[in-house]
N, C-alpha and C positions, 0 to 999 in steps of 0.2 A: 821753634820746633817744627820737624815737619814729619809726616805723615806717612809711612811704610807699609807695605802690604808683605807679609812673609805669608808663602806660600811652604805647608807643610807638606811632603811627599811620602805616601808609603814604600813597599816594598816593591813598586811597579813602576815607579816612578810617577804618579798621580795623584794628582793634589787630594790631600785627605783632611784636612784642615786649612783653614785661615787665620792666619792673627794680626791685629792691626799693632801696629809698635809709633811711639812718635821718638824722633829722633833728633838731636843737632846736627847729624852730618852721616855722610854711606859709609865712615870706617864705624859711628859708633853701632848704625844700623845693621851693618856685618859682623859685629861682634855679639850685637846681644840674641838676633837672628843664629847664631851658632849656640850660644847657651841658651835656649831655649829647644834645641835640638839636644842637646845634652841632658833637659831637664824630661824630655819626653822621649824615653828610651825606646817607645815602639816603633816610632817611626823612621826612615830611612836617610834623608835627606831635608835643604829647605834653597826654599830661592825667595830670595826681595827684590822686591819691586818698586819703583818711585814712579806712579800711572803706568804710561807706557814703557818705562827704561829698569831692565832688568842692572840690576845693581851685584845682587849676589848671588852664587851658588856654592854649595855645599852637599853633594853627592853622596857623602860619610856613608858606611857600612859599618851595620855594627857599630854596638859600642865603645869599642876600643879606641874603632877610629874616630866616631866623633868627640870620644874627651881628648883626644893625641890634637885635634884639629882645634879645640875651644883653649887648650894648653896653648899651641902654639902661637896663639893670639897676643 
């Protein structure tokens, strides 16, 4: 397992949480980094990180878009 930083973003795009995730790999990292956006409706976006190497991003607006974006997974 390795170790993930997701970076929560509000509505400014600015980090408003932290979550630590461990992971086998950046696709399960990127998926569960998306449902976790989903599970936390207020906020706008998320980016992961593996130390320095940005792994994921997910910009979503609204709800809509990020259950259409955790679907598409």
């Amino acid at each position: 397992m390795h170790s993930y930083r997701c970076y929560v973003l509000d509505g400014r795009n600015r980090v408003a949480a932290i979550k630590m995730i461990e992971c086998a790999s950046d696709v399960e990292a990127r998926q569960r980094a998306d449902a976790l956006l989903v599970q936390m409706p207020t906020f706008h976006g998320v980016e992961v990180w593996d130390r320095r190497r940005r792994v994921h991003i997910n910009p979503a607006r609204g709800a809509a878009g990020r259950a259409s974006l955790y679907k598409a997974q």
